[in-house]
Structure formats: C-alpha cells, structure tokens
C-alpha positions in Angstrom: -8.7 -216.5 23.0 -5.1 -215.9 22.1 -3.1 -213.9 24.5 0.0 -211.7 24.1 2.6 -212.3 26.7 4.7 -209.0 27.8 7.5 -210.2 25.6 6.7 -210.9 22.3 8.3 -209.6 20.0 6.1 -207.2 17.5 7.4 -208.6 14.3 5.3 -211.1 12.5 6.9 -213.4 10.3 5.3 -215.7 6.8 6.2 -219.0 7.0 9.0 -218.9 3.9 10.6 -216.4 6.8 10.9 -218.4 9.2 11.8 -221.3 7.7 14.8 -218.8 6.0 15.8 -217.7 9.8 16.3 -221.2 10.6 18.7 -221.9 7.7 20.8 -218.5 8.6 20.5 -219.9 12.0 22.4 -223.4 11.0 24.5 -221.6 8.2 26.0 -219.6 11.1 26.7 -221.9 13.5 24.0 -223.6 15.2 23.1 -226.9 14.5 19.6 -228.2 13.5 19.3 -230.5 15.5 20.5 -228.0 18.5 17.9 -225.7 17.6 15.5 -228.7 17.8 16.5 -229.5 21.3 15.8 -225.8 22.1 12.4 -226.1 20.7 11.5 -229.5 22.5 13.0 -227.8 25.8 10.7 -224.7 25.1 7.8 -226.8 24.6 8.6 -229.2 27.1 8.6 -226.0 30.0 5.4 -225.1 29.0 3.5 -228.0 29.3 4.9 -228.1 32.7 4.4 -224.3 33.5 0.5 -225.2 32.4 -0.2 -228.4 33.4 2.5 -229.2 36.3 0.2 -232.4 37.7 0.2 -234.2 34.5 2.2 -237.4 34.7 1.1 -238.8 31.3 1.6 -237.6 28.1 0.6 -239.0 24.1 2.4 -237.8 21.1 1.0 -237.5 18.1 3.7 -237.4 15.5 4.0 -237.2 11.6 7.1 -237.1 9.5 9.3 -233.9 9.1 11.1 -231.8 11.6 7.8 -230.8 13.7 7.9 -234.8 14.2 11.4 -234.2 15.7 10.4 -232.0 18.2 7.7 -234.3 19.4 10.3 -237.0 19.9 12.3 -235.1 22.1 9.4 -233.8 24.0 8.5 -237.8 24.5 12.2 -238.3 25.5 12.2 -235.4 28.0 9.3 -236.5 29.8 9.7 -240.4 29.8 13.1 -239.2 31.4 11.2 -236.9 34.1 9.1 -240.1 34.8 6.4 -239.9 32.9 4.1 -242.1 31.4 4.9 -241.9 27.3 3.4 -243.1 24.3 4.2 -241.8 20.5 1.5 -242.6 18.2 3.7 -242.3 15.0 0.9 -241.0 11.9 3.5 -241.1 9.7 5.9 -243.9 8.7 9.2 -244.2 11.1 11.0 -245.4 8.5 10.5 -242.1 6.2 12.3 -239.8 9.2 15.5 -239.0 8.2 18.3 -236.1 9.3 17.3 -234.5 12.2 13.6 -235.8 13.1 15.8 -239.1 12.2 18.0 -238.1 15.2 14.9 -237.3 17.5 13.4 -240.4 17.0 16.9 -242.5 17.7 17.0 -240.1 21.3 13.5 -241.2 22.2 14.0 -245.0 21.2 17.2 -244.4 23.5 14.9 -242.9 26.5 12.7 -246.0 26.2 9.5 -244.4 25.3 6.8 -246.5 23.9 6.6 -245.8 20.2 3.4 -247.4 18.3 2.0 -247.1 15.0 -1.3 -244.8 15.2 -4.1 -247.2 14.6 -7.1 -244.7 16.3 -5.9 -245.5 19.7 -7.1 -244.0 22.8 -5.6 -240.8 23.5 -4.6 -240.4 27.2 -2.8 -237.7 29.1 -2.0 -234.4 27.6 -1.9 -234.6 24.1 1.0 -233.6 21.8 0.1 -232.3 18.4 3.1 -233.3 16.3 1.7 -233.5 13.2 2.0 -230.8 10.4 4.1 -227.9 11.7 4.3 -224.9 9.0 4.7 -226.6 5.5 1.6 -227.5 4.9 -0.1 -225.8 1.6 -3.1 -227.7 0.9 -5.5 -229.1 3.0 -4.9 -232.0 5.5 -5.1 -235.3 3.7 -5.4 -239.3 5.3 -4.7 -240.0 7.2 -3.8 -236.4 9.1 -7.2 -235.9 8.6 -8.2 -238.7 10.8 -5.5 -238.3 13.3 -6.7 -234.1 13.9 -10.2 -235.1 14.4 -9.2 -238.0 16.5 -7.1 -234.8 18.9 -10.1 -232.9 18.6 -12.4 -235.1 20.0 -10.3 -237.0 22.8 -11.2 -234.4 25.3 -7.4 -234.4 26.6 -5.6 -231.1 26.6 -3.5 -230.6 24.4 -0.6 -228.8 23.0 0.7 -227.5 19.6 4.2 -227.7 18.7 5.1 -224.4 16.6 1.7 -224.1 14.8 -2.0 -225.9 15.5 -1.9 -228.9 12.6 -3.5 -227.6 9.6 -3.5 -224.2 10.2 -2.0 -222.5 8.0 1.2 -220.4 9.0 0.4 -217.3 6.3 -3.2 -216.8 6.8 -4.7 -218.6 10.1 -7.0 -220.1 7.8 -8.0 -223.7 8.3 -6.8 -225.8 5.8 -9.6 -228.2 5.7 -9.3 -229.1 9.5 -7.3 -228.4 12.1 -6.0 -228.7 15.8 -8.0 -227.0 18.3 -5.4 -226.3 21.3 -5.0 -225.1 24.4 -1.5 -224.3 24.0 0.6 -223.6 21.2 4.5 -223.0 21.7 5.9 -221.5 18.3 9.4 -220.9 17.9 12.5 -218.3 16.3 9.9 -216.1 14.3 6.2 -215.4 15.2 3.9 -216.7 12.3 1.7 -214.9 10.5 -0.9 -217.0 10.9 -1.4 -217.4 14.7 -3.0 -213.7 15.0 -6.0 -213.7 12.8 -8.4 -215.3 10.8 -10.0 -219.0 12.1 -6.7 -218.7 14.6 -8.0 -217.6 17.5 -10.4 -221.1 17.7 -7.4 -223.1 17.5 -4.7 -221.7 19.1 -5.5 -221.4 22.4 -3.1 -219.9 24.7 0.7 -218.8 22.8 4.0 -219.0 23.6 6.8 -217.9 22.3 10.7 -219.1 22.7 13.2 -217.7 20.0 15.7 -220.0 20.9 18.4 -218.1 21.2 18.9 -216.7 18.2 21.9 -214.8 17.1 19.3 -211.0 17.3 21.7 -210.1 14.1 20.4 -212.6 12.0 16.9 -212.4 13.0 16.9 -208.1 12.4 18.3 -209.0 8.8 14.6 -210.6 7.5 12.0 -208.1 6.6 9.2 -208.0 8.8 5.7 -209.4 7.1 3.4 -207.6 9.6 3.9 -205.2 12.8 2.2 -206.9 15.7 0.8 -203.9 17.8 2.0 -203.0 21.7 2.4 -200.6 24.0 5.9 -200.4 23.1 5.5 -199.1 19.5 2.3 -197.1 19.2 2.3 -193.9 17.2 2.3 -191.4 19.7 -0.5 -188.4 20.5 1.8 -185.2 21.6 0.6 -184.4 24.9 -0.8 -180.9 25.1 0.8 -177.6 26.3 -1.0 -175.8 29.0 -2.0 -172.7 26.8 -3.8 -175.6 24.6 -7.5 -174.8 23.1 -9.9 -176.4 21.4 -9.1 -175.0 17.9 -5.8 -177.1 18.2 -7.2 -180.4 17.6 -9.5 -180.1 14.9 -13.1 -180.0 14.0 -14.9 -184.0 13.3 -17.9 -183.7 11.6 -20.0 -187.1 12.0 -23.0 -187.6 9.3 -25.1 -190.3 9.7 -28.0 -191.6 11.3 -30.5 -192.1 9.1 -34.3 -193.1 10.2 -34.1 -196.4 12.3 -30.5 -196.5 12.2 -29.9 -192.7 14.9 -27.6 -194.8 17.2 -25.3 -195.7 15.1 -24.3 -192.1 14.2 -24.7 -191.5 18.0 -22.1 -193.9 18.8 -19.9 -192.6 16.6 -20.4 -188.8 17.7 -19.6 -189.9 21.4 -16.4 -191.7 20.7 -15.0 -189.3 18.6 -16.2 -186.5 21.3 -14.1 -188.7 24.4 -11.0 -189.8 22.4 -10.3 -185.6 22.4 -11.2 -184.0 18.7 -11.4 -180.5 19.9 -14.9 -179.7 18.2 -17.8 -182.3 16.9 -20.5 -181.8 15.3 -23.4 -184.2 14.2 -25.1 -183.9 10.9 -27.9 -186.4 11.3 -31.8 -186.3 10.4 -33.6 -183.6 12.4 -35.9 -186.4 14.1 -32.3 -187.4 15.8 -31.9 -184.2 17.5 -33.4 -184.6 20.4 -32.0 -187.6 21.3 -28.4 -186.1 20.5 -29.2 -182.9 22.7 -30.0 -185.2 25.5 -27.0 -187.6 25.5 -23.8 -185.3 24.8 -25.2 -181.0 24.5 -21.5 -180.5 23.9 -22.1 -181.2 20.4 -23.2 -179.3 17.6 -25.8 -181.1 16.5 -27.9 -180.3 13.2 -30.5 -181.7 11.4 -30.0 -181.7 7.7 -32.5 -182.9 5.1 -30.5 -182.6 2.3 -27.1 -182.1 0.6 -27.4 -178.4 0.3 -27.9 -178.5 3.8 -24.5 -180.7 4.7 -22.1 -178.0 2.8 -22.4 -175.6 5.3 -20.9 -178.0 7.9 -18.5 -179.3 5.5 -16.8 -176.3 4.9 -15.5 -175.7 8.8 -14.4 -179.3 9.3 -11.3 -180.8 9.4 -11.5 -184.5 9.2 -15.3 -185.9 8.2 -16.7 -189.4 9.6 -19.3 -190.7 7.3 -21.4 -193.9 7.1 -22.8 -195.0 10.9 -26.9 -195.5 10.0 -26.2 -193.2 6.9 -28.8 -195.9 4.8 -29.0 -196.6 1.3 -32.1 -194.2 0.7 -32.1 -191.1 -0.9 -30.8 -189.0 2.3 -27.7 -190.9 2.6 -26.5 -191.2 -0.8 -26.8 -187.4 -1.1 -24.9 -186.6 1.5 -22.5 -189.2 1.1 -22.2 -187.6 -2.4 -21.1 -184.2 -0.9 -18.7 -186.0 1.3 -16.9 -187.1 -1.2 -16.7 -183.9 -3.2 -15.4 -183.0 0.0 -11.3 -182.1 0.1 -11.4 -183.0 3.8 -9.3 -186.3 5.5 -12.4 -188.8 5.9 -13.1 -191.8 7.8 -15.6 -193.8 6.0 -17.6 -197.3 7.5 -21.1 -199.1 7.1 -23.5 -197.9 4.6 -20.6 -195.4 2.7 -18.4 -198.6 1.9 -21.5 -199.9 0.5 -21.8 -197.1 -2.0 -18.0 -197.2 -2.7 -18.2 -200.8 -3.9 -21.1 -199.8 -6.1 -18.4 -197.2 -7.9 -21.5 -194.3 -7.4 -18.8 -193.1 -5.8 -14.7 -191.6 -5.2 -13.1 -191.8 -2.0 -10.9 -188.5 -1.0 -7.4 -188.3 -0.5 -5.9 -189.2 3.3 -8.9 -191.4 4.1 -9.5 -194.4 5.9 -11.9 -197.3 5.2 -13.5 -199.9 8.0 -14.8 -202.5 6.4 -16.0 -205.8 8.1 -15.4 -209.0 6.2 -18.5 -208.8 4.4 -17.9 -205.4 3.4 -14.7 -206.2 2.0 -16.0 -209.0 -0.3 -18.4 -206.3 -1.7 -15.2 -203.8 -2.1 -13.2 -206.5 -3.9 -15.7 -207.8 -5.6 -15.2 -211.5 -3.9 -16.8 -213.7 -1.4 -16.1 -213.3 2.0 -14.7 -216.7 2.5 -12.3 -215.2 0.2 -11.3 -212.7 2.3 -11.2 -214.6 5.4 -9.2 -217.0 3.8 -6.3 -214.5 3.4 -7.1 -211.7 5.2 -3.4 -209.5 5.1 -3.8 -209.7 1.3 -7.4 -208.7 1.5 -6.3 -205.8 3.8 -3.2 -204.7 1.1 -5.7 -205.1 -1.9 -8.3 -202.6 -0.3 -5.4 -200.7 0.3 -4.1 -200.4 -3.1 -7.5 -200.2 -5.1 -8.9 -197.3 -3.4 -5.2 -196.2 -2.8 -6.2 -195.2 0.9 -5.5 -196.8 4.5 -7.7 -200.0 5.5 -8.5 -201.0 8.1 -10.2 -204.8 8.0 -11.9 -205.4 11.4 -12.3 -209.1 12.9 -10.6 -211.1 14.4 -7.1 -210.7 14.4 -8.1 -206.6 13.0 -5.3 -205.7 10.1 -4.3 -202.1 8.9 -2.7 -201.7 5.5 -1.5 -198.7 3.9 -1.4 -198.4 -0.4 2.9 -198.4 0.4 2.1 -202.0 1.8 2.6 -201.7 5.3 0.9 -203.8 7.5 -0.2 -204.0 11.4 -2.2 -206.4 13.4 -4.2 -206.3 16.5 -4.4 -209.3 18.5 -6.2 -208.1 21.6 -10.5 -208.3 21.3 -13.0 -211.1 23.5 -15.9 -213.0 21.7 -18.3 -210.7 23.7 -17.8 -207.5 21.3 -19.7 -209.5 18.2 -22.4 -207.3 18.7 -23.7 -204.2 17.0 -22.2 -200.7 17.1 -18.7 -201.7 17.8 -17.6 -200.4 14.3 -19.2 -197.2 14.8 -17.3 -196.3 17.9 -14.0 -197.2 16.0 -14.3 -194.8 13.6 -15.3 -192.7 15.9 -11.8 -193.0 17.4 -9.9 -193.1 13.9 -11.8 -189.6 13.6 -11.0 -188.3 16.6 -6.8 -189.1 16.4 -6.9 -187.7 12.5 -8.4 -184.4 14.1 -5.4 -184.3 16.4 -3.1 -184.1 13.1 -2.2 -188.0 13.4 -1.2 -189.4 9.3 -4.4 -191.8 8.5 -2.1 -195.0 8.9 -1.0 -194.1 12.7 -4.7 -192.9 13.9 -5.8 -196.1 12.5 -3.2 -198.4 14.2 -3.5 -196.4 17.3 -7.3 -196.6 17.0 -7.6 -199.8 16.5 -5.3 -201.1 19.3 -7.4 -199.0 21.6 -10.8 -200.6 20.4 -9.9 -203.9 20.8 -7.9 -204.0 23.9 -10.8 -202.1 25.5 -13.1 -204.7 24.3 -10.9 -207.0 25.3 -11.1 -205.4 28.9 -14.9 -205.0 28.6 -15.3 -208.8 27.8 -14.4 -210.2 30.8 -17.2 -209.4 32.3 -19.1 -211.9 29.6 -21.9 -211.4 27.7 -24.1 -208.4 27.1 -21.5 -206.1 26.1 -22.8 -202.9 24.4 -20.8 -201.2 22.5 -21.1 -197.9 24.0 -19.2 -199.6 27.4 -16.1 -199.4 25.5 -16.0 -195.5 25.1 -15.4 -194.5 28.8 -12.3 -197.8 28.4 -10.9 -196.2 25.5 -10.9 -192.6 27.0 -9.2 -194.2 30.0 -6.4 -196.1 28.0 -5.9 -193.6 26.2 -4.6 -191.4 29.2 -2.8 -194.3 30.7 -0.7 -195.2 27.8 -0.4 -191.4 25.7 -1.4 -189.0 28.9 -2.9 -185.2 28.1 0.2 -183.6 29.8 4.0 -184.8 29.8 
C-alpha cells in the first residue's frame, strides 16, 4: 500500500515533465551529475532510515542515468562498509556522460562490478534498471533481470520509479518491480498513485533535490494530488443555521434484492450534513428504511408518476444504488434525467447512460468503476486501467460532466480538464456497497452548494481515507463502517462552527 508522507508535494508530474524540470534544472546552474549525487544521497538515506541493520547490498543496474544513480548508491555504501556487488544488465561499455561518471566513482570506491549472468541476489536489492523512459514493454533481457528481483525474496528498493512501470499511467508494462521502497526524485510521477501502482511501489519517498522552487512552479501541473492542505472547503455554519440552508438530496434506488444499496447511500448522504433526505425506493423497502434512519422521508414509489412529486422539492438528486435494469428503474431513472436538478449518478444509471436510452443533466457527477467506464467509453476495461487519467478526462468530456473513476489510485476530471487523485484507500474496502456511500457523500456536499468538481474531490478524499482508516483493522470491512469515519473526518478537518 502506497503511503503519503506529510510532505509531499500535491503536484503530480508526467514523465516528459519531469524529465523537462531536470534540464531547467542543469540549464540553470546545477549540474547533472550534481543532481545525480543528490538523488543517490536521497536513496541512499532511505535505505538506511528502512533497513538500518543491512550490511549487504546488490545492484541491479541497466544503462542510462537511473544506472547512474545505482552506481553511486554502490559507491556510498561500499564506502560506509558494506558488502557491494553491481550486477551490470546492461553493457558498461554503452554508459556514457553522467551514468559514465557514476560508474568511474564506483570503480574508484572498489565495489565489485559483474556482468549479470542470473546470479544470486543477496542483501537488499537495488532496482536500477529502467527509470522513467521506458514506452513499451520490458524486453531481454530486463525481462529476466525484473523477475529475477521479484523472486529473490530480498527487499528491495526502487530508484525513481519501480522498473517497468510506467511513469504516465502506473500501468505495468509487461512486468515490473515489486518494491518495498521506492525513492522518486524532483517531480512526483504520475504513475506511482494509481493503476497496477500500488502492487509495486511499496512504500514512497520523495526528495526534490533541492530544486531552485522557481523553476519547478514554472511547469504545469498534470494532476492535483489531494491533502489536507488544499481541500475545497465546506463554510462552517452560523449559529441562526437551519436545515433549509443546506439543501434537499433526494436518493432513488433500491430496487427488489438490491434495498441496501439505496440504504447505504441514504445514510451517508443523511451523516455527511444535506439538510433534508428523502428516499424514493420500492414500498417493500420502507420498513426497513423506517427502522434504520426515521429521520428520513422515506416513500415508496411504484412508478414514475409517483417520483415527480419528490422531484420537484429537491435540490441535488442521487440516482442509481440497486436502481436495476427492470422496468422500475429505468422509469424512474427516465424522470431523473428530465429532471433540471444537480445529480449524482452511479451503478445501474451509468449502465443506462452507456446504452444512450438516456441524457445526463447539467452540473452532474458520474461514479463509475472501471468496468462501468469500459461500458461508458465503449472499451475494455483493460483499456481503461491501462490509462486511467485519460479514461477519467474522456468520461469527462463525452458526457461534458464531472467524473469521478473509482479504484485504486480514485481520479476526478472535470470537461475543462482538470484532474485530482486520491491516494489514500486499504485492500479491505473491495467489497460491496463502498460506491454507494460515496455518492452518498458527493450528494450530501452538492446539497451544501459545493460546484460538482469540489464535492467530488472533497468526497472522494473522505471515502478513501476513511477506508483507509477502517482497513487497518483487516478484513471484513462493510461498507457502512465508513459512514460514522467520514462524519468524523469530516468535523476534524472542515468543523460545523469556526
């Protein structure tokens, strides 16, 4: 699981950007192979910092720059004492300006420098490899030399970027390094936060290396990582405050066998602080609504006809949790989207959008999983997972509507082409109704006159840091455990009175 340290930055960065911040870097004063030193320094405090009785160390290194930083690291240690060997998967002879220089320094340190030749790897590990150029997917013999890493057993650590991950996406290119540590450098990549990332990363850090803060605010920023630090904010409340301030959700879903769903929803949009909810389910679902929250107005409806008395009174609409593909749900998805009401729409309505039986209102937002995505695009989902920021922007742009793309690594895109990434959430929350107490949330914050693109950031930072906080106590999460957390972070981070 990749975690965020207190200090990271929030701008994420593609790898053309990066590699663009390191040239200003040079053209302005500081030399490459300075900056390399920094990043072998970095990387070298790390491994310390995480494994400070380790007294042997093997370097897997290829042939450009990344290379050079595992030379240095090899010097480094060989000159703290350690017990060194570089298992060079590239040809020496092919190094040439800086990772030339690096390999010189560590020829100079004495540290054992052998052809790869599938060796035992002892110690902690180095993963040298690849770095952030890669485009395709690994070849021979990196091929052999990342699945010779993966199953050594040793720890090991990434330099910049797992080898063969790719820096844009997180995709795996084919294979890659799984690590237990990755220390990136200068620019945060893309690619570290989401998709198959979170598998191979392991734990992050980051070390800017000093840059000139000048240079590094002059390159547009690819994707805002979210943090505490620059959530959109809820206004707190004035003491004469009542509930007709903060807006009327109506939820509609729930269709037979699927109640909970719409029940989930309901309750987290009733604890994240919409002023008035009401439930438009089937009249079987009453009962159990009346008995879990009787602060909610909750009607059966049977029909459409039914659905536009609610309708009218509302002020933001949340539409899809167990709504079904039967005859029930499409109706009343139907007058949902005749609706001129701010909507929040997930499950079974995205299913009907991709269909095109179907028109999404103005000032909405869209939850799609992965597999709902595919559908909406009209794609696989490997597709979408394998470049899930341009996925999120063309969801965006078709339906001209905020997105929000769950998973790991959750992204939410706007039609002007902003982007933001969570990278808080815990393996335990891949279970069922997680989805419907997000939008939930989202419909809550819209009721509370939030724009669609901040109750969706702020939304979705809460859901997956609460799951995050929810998954440490393991397996067997449900998803209604989270709606208490949320209420709670919620307080802590935007509290009810200034």
């Amino acid at each position: 699981m990749l975690h965020s340290k207190p200090l990271f930055p929030d701008a994420l960065y593609s790898a053309a950007q990066v590699r663009d911040l390191d040239a200003r870097l040079i053209a302005a004063g500081t030399p490459g192979f300075e900056l390399m030193q920094r990043a072998a320094h970095a990387a070298w405090r790390a491994i310390r910092r995480r494994w400070p009785d380790a007294k042997q160390l093997t370097v897997m290194a290829g042939r450009g720059n990344n290379a050079g930083d595992g030379y240095l690291i090899a010097a480094l240690a060989k000159r703290a004492g350690w017990q060194v060997t570089v298992l060079a998967v590239g040809d020496c002879a092919a190094l040439a300006g800086d990772a030339r220089s690096a390999y010189e320094e560590a020829m100079a340190a004495h540290v054992d420098i052998q052809p790869w030749q599938q060796q035992a790897l002892t110690g902690i590990v180095v993963d040298a490899l690849l770095g952030t150029g890669l485009k395709g997917d690994v070849r021979a013999p990196y091929a052999q030399a990342i699945e010779a890493i993966n199953d050594s057993g040793r720890p090991v650590v990434a330099v910049d970027l797992p080898s063969g991950l790719c820096a844009d996406t997180g995709r795996t290119l084919g294979c890659a390094v799984r690590a237990d540590l990755t220390v990136t450098f200068i620019g945060l990549k893309i690619g570290l936060f989401t998709g198959d990332a979170p598998d191979q990363v392991g734990e992050c850090v980051f070390d800017d290396l000093q840059a000139d803060p000048d240079i590094i605010r002059q390159t547009p920023v690819s994707i805002k990582r979210l943090d505490t630090f620059n959530l959109p904010r809820l206004a707190p409340r004035p003491p004469t405050a009542h509930k007709g301030m903060f807006g009327r959700v109506l939820v509609v879903g729930g269709d037979l066998g699927f109640g909970g769903a719409a029940l989930l929803a309901t309750e987290s949009t009733l604890r994240c602080g919409a002023g008035m909810v009401t439930l438009a389910t089937r009249p079987e679902h009453i009962t159990a609504a009346l008995a879990r929250f009787p602060e909610v107005m909750s009607a059966g409806v049977s029909s459409a006809n039914q659905l536009y008395a609610l309708i009218e009174p509302a002020s933001v609409l949340v539409v899809g949790p167990g709504l079904g593909q039967h005859g029930w749900g499409r109706s009343l998805l139907s007058a949902a989207a005749n609706a001129s009401r701010a909507q929040v729409w997930d499950a079974d309505a995205l299913n009907q959008l991709a269909t095109g039986a179907v028109r999404l209102p103005a000032d909405s937002v869209i939850t799609p999983h992965p597999g709902e995505a595919a559908r909406l695009l009209g794609i696989d989902t490997k597709a979408v997972q394998a470049d899930r920021p341009a996925a999120a922007r063309a969801l965006a742009k078709k339906f001209n509507t905020v997105c929000v793309l769950k998973g790991s690594g959750s992204l939410v895109a706007n039609p002007a082409g902003d982007l933001a990434l969570a990278n808080h959430g815990h393996p335990a929350m891949a279970t069922g109704g997680l989805g419907d107490v997000l939008s939930g949330v989202i419909g809550a914050l819209m009721a509370q006159k939030m724009p669609a693109y901040d109750a969706a950031c702020l939304g979705v930072w809460l859901h997956a840091l609460a799951g995050e906080k929810c998954g440490a106590s393991g397996r067997g999460l449900a998803a209604a455990d989270l709606i208490p957390v949320i209420r709670q972070l919620l307080e802590e981070h935007q509290p009810c009175l200034s």
